[in-house]
C-alpha positions as CSV (number, residue, x, y, z in Angstrom):
1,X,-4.0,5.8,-20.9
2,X,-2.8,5.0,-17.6
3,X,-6.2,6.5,-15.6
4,X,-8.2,3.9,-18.0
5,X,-6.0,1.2,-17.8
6,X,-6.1,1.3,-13.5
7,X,-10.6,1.7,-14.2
8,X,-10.7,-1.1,-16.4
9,X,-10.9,-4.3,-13.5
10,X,-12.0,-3.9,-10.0
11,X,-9.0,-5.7,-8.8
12,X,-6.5,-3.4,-10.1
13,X,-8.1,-0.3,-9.1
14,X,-9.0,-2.0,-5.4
15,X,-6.8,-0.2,-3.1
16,X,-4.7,-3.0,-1.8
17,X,-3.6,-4.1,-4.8
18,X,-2.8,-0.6,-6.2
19,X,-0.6,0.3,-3.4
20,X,0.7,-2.9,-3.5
21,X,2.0,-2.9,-6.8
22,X,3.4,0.8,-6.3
23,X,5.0,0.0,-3.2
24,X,6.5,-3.1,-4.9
25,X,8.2,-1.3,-7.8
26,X,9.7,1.2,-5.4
27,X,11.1,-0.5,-3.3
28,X,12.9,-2.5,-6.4
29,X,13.8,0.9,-7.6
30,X,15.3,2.1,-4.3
31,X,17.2,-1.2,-4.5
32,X,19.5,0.4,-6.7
33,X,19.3,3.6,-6.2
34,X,20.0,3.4,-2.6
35,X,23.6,0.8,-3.5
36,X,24.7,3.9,-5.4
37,X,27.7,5.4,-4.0
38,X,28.2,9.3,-3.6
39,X,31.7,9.6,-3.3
40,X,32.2,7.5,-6.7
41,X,28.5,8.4,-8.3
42,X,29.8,10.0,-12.0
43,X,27.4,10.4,-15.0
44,X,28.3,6.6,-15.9
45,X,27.6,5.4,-12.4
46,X,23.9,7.2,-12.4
47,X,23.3,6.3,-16.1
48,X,23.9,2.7,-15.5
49,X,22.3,2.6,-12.1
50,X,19.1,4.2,-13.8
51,X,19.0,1.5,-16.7
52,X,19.5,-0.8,-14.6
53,X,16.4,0.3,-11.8
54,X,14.1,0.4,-15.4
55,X,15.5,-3.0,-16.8
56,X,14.8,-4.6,-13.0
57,X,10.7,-3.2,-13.2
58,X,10.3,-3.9,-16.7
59,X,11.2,-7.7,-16.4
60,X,9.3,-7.4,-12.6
61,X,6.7,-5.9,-14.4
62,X,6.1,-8.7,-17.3
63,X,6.5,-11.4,-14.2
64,X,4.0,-9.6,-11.7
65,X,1.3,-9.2,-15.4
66,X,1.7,-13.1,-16.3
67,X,1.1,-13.9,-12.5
68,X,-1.6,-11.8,-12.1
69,X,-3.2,-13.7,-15.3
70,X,-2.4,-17.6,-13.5
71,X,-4.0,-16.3,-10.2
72,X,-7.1,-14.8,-11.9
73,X,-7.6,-18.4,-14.1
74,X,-6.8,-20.6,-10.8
75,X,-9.5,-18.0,-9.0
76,X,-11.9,-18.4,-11.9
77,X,-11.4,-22.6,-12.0
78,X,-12.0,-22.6,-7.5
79,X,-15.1,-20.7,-8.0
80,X,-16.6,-22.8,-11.2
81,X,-15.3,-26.5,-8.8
82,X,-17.1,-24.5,-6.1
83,X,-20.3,-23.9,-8.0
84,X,-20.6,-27.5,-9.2
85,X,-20.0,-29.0,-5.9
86,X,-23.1,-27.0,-4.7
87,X,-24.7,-28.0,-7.9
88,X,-24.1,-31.5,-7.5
89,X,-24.2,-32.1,-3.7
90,X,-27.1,-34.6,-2.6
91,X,-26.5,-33.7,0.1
92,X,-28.1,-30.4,1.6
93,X,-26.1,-30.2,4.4
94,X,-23.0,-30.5,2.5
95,X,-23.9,-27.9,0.3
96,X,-24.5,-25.6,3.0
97,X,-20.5,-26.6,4.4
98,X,-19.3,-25.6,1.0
99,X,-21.1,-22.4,1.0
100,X,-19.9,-21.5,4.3
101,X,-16.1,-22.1,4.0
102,X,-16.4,-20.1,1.0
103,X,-17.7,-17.3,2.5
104,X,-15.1,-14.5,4.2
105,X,-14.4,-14.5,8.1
106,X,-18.2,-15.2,9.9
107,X,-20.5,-14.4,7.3
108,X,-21.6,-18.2,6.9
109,X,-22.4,-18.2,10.5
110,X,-23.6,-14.9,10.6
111,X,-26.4,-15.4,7.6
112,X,-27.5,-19.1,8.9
113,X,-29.1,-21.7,7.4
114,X,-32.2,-20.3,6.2
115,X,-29.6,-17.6,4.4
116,X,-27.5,-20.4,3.0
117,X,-30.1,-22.5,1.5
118,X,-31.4,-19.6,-0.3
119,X,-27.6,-18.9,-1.9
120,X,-28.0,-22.5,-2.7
121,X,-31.1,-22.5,-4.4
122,X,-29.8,-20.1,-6.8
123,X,-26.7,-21.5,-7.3
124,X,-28.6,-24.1,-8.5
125,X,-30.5,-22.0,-10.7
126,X,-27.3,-20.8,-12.4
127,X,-26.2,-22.0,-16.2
128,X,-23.7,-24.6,-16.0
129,X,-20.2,-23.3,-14.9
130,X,-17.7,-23.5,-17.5
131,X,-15.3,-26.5,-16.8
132,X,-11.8,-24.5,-16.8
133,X,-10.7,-20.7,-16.5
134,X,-11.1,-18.8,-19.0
135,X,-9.3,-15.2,-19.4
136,X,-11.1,-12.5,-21.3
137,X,-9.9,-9.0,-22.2
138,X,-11.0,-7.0,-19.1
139,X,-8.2,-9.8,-17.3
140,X,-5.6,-9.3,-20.0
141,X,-6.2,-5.0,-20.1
142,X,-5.9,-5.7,-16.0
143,X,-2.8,-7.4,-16.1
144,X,-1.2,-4.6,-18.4
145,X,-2.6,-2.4,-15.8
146,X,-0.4,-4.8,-12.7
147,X,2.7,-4.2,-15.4
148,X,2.4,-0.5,-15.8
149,X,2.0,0.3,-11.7
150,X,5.3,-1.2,-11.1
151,X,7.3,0.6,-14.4
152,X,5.6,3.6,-13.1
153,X,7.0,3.3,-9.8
154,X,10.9,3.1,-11.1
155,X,10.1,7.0,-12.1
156,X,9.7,9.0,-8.6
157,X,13.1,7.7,-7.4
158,X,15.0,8.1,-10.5
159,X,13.5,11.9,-12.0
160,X,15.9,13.1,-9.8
161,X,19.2,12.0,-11.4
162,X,18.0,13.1,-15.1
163,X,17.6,16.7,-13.5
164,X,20.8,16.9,-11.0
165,X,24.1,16.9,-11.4
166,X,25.1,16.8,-8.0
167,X,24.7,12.8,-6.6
168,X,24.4,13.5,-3.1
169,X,21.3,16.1,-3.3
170,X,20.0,13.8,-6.2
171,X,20.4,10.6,-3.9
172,X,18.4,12.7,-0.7
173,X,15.4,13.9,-3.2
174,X,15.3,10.4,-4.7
175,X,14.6,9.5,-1.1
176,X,12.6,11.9,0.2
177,X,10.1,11.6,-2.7
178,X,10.4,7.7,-2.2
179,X,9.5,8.3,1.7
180,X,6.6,10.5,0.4
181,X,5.1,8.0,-1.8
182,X,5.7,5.1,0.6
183,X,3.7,7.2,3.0
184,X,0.9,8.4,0.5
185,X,0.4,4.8,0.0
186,X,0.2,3.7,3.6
187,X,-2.3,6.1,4.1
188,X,-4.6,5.5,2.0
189,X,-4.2,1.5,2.6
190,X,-5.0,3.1,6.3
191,X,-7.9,4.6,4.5
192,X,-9.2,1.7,3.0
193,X,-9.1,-0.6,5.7
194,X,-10.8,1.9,8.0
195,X,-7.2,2.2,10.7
196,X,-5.9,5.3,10.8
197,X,-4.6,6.6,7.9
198,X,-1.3,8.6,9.1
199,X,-0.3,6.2,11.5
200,X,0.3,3.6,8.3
201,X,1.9,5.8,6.0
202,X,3.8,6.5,8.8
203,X,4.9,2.8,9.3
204,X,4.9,2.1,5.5
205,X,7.6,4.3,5.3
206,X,9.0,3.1,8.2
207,X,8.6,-0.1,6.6
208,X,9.6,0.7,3.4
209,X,12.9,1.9,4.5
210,X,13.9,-0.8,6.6
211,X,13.5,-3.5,3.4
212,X,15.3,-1.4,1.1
213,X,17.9,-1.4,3.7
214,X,17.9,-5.2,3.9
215,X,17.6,-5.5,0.7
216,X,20.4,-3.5,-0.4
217,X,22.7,-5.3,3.0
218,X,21.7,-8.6,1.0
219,X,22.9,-7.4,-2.2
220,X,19.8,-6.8,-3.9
């Protein structure tokens, strides 16, 4: 369910915002698993500490799903004002400013004029653009997608106490295998971005460790 659920919308399964949402959920699960003491960690201790990791990514899970949802309507709603204010520019010229700014980094410079009034002219050639946002399923089956990534990431971190008695060696695998997937998904954020791949999941780990540390001195 999980494999469909990640192939069902471009922008879930898009690197970024997979490792992301991964590396977002961890680091909330380390949160507690990294305040848990090993000189007073007893069955009750770990039991409530692991409740308490799953409670914190469920609700950040339902919060991260519902804000997916906002930021794909207010996308949807700046593309549709975007496509009528090409529509209804008189003005070619300004048409071909709008295009431009919309456009990532230099590619309105780079494709010229000639380039933009032809984007223009079939712009313009377009159906009307709905006036407001409007969600359909894919967005909705995305958004479970956003919530299951970070619930998913509570379990690496936490396996270890169902299967250990002992805290301390518990606590050091919970970390290690939080190091591991910190790093897995640095590097293929390294990967995806064309930098090199072990030097990020080197300093997403890196990373990764120092806010966990910060967020545990903050009382997180």
């Amino acid at each position: 369910m999980t494999a469909s659920l990640l192939d069902a919308h471009p922008r879930v399964i898009d690197p970024v915002n997979r490792a992301s949402e991964v590396i977002f959920g961890l680091l909330m699960a380390l949160s507690f698993t990294g305040s848990l003491s090993v000189a007073a960690a007893g069955q009750e201790e770990v039991r409530t500490m692991m409740l308490a990791a799953l409670g914190c990514n469920l609700a950040w899970g339902v919060v991260d799903g519902v804000m997916y949802l906002v930021a794909t309507a207010m996308e949807q709603a700046r593309r549709n004002a975007l496509l009528r204010g090409v529509r209804e520019s008189k003005d070619v010229g300004a048409a071909h400013a709008i295009l431009e700014h919309a456009l990532p980094g230099r590619l309105g410079e780079a494709i010229g004029a000639a380039g933009l009034e032809e984007l223009r002219v079939r712009i313009a050639a377009l159906p009307d653009a709905k006036p407001s946002a409007h969600l359909d399923r894919d967005d909705f089956v995305a958004a479970l997608a956003v919530f299951v990534l970070v619930v998913l990431s509570t379990f690496p971190v936490v396996v270890p106490f169902l299967f250990l008695s002992d805290a301390a060696v518990a606590i050091r695998l919970s970390n290690a295998i939080a190091l591991v997937t910190l790093f897995i998904a640095g590097h293929r954020l390294g990967r995806y971005g064309g930098i090199a791949p072990w030097k990020i999941g080197l300093a997403m780990a890196a990373v990764g460790a120092a806010l966990v540390s910060v967020i545990i001195a903050l009382g997180g």
